[in-house]
C-alpha positions in Angstrom: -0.9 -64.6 62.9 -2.0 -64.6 59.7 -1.3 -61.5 56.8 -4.7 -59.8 55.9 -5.2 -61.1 52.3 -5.2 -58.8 49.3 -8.3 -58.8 47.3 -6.3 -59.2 43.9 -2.6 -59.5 43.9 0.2 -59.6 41.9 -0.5 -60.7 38.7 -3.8 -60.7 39.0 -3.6 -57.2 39.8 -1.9 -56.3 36.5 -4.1 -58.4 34.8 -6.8 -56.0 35.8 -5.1 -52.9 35.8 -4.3 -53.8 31.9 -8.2 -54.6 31.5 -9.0 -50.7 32.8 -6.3 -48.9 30.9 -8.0 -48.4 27.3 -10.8 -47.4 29.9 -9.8 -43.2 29.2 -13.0 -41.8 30.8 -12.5 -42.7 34.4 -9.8 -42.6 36.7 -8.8 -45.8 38.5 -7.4 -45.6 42.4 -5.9 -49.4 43.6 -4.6 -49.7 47.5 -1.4 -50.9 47.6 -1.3 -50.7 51.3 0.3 -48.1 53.9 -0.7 -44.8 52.2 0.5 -46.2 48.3 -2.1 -46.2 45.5 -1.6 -46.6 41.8 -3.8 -43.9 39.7 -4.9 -44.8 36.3 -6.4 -42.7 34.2 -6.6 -41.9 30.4 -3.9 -44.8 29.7 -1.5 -43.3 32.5 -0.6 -44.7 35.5 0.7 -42.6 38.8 2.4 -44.3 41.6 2.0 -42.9 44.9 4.0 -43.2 48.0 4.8 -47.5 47.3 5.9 -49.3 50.5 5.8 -52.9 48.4 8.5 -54.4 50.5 9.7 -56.2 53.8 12.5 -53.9 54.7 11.2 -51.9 57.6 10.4 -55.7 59.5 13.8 -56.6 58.3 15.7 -53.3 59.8 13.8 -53.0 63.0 13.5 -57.0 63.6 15.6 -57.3 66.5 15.1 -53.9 68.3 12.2 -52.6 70.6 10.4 -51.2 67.8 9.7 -54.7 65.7 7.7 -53.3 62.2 5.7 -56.6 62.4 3.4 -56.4 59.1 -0.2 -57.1 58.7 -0.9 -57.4 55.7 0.3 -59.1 52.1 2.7 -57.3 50.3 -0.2 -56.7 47.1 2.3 -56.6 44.4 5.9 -57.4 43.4 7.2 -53.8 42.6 9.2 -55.4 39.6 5.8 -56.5 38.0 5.0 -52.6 38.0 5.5 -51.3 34.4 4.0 -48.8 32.3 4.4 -46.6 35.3 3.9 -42.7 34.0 4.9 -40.9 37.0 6.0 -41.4 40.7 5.7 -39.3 43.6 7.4 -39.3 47.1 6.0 -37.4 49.5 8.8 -37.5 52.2 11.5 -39.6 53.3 10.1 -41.9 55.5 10.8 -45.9 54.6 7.2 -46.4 53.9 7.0 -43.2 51.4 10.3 -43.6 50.3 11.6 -47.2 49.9 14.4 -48.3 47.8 13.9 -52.0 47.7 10.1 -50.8 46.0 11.8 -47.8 43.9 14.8 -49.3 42.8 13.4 -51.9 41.0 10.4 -50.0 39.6 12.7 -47.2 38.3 14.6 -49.8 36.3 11.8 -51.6 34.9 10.7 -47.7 33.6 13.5 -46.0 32.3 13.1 -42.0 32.6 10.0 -41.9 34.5 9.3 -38.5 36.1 9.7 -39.0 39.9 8.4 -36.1 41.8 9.6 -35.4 45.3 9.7 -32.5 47.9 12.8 -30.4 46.9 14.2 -30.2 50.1 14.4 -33.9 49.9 16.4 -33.9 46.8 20.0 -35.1 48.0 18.7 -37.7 50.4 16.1 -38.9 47.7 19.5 -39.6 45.3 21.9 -41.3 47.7 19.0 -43.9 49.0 17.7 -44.8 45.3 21.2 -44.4 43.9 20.4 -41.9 41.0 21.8 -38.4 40.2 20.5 -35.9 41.9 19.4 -33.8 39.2 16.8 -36.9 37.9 14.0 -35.8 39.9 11.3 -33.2 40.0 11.3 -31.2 43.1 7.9 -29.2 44.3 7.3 -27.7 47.4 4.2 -25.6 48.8 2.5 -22.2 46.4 4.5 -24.4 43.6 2.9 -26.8 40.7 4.4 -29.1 38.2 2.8 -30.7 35.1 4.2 -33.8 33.6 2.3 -36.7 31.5 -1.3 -34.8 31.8 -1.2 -34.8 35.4 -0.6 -31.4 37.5 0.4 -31.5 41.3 0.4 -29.4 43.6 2.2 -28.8 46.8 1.3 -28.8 50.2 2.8 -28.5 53.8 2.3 -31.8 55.6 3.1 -31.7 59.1 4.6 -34.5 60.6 5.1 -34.0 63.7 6.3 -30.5 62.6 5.6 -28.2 59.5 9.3 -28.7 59.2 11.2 -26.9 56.3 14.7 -26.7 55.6 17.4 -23.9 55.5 16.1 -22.2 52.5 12.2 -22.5 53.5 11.1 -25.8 52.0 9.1 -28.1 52.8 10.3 -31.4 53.9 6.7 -32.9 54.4 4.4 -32.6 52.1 0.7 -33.4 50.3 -0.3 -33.4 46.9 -3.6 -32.1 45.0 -3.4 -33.7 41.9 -5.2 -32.2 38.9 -6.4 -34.3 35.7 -9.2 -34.0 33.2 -12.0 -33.4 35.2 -10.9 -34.5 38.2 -8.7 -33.5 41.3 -7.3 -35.6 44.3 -5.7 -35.3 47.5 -2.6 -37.6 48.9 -2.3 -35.6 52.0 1.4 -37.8 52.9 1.7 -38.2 56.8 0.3 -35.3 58.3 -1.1 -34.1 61.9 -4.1 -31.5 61.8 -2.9 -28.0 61.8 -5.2 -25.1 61.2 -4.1 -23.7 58.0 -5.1 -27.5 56.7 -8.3 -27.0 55.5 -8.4 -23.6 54.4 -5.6 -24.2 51.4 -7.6 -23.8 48.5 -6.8 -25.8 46.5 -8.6 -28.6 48.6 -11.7 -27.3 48.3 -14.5 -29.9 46.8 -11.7 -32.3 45.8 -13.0 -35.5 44.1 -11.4 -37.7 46.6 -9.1 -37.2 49.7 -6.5 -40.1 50.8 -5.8 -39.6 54.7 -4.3 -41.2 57.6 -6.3 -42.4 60.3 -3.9 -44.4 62.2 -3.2 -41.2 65.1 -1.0 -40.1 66.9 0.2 -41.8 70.1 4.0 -40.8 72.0 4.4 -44.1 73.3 5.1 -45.5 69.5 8.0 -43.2 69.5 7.2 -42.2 65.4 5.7 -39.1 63.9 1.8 -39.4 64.1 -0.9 -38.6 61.6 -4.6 -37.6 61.6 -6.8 -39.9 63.5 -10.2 -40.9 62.1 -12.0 -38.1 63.7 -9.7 -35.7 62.2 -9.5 -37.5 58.7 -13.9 -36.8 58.9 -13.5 -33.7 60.2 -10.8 -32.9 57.4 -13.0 -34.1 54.3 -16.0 -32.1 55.4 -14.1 -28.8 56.2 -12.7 -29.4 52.3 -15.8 -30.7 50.9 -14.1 -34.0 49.7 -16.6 -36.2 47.6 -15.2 -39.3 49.0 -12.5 -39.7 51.9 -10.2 -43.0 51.4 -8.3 -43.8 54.5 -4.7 -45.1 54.3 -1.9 -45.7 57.2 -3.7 -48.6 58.9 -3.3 -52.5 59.2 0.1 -52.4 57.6 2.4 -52.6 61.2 0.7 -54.0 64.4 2.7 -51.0 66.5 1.3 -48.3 64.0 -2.2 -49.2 63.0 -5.9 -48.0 64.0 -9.2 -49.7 63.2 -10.5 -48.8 60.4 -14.5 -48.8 62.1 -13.3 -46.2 64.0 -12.9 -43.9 60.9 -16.5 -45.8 59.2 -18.4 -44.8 62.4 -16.9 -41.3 62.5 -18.2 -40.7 59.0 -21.2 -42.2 59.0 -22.6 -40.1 61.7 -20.8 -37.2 60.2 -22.3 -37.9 57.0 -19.1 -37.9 55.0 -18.9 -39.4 51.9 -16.0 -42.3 52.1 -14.8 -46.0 50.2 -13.3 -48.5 52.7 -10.7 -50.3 50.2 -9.0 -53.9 50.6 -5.2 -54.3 49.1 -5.4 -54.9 45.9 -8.9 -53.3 45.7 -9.6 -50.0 43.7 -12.0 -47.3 43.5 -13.4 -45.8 39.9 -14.9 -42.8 39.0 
């Protein structure tokens, strides 16, 4: 079958990320597929969750649990420079891949990499840096680097699992810039505590999964589209973006589901391509 194209890829893409940045009055969100988007805004760029890499179909090819992809990979992550900061939000293959973050870590020197803290010695040993390189967070806890604040958040996925010394290994992140505030909730099931965090109230825009949950996968599930609607509402999101679809045929949903769901709920959301973005 045939990979889903990417609407701009590679260095096409770069070429029109490169045409935005001098653009410092609105903030620039590409897809990169899976739940990874690259945020520009006021000549910065913020590279969230990347998954820009075959590895999961190489590793799983000849088990039960083939990671066949769907889609193009939208852009070589040694192309990536110019990268500000880059955030992990747990240690999952597609939030956390070295053959993606290798690379991009050499091609920027020093950049800030911000992670959940509990992560921090499994983060080191799979992108073969010192421990002490990256910026841990986890939830009632901010950080600001490069004109961007974040802010932690329990994710639960399947559990709001913590470690020995209470933190979380799971997380989502409001980020805070200018004028603006978004939401990368990472993989994360409903829980009930979700939508009353403050901090997520009348967010500008909310990314969320919408690919479920189903047992018979056998891998942590995530919001499905009537959750993701239900979600953006209760938090008053101005747009919902959903992620965590049409990457793996085992792990996907349809992406009408989630466009029916907020249509009728009259939710606010941007269907994005790979390589597509949103501006505002």
């Amino acid at each position: 079958m045939a990979l889903i194209a990417a609407i701009r890829k590679d260095r096409a893409l770069i070429a029109e990320m490169d045409d935005k940045l001098p653009d410092a009055g609105h903030l620039y969100l590409w897809w990169l597929g899976q739940s990874g988007y690259l945020l520009q805004w006021n000549g910065k760029r913020v590279l969230i969750d990347p998954y820009l890499s075959d590895s999961l179909t190489r590793k799983y090819a000849a088990t039960d649990k083939p990671h066949v992809r769907m889609s193009e990979i939208v852009v070589q992550p040694d192309l990536l420079r110019g990268i500000s900061v880059i955030t992990s939000s747990h240690n999952h293959t597609d939030h956390l891949d070295a053959d993606t973050l290798i690379p991009v870590l050499q091609n920027n020197p020093g950049v800030p990499m911000i992670i959940p803290e509990a992560n921090r010695d499994f983060v080191a040993a799979r992108l073969q840096m010192d421990p002490q390189y990256f910026t841990g967070l986890n939830d009632h806890r901010s950080v600001s680097v490069e004109g961007f604040t974040f802010q932690g958040l329990p994710a639960r996925h399947n559990e709001l699992e913590r470690d020995e010394l209470g933190q979380c290994r799971y997380m989502g992140y409001v980020i805070a810039f200018g004028s603006y505030r978004i939401y990368h909730s990472g993989d994360t099931l409903w829980y009930d505590e979700l939508p009353l965090h403050p901090e997520l109230q009348g967010v500008d825009v909310a990314l969320l999964p919408v690919n479920g949950y189903d047992p018979a996968r056998r891998v942590p599930g995530n919001l499905d589209a009537r959750e993701a609607v239900a979600l953006g509402k209760a938090i008053h999101a101005g747009y919902v973006i959903p992620c965590h679809y049409d990457m793996f045929e085992f792990n996907t949903a349809d992406v009408q589901d989630f466009i029916k769901e907020a249509e009728k709920e009259s939710q606010p959301y941007r269907i994005l391509r790979g390589g597509e973005y949103f501006s505002a």
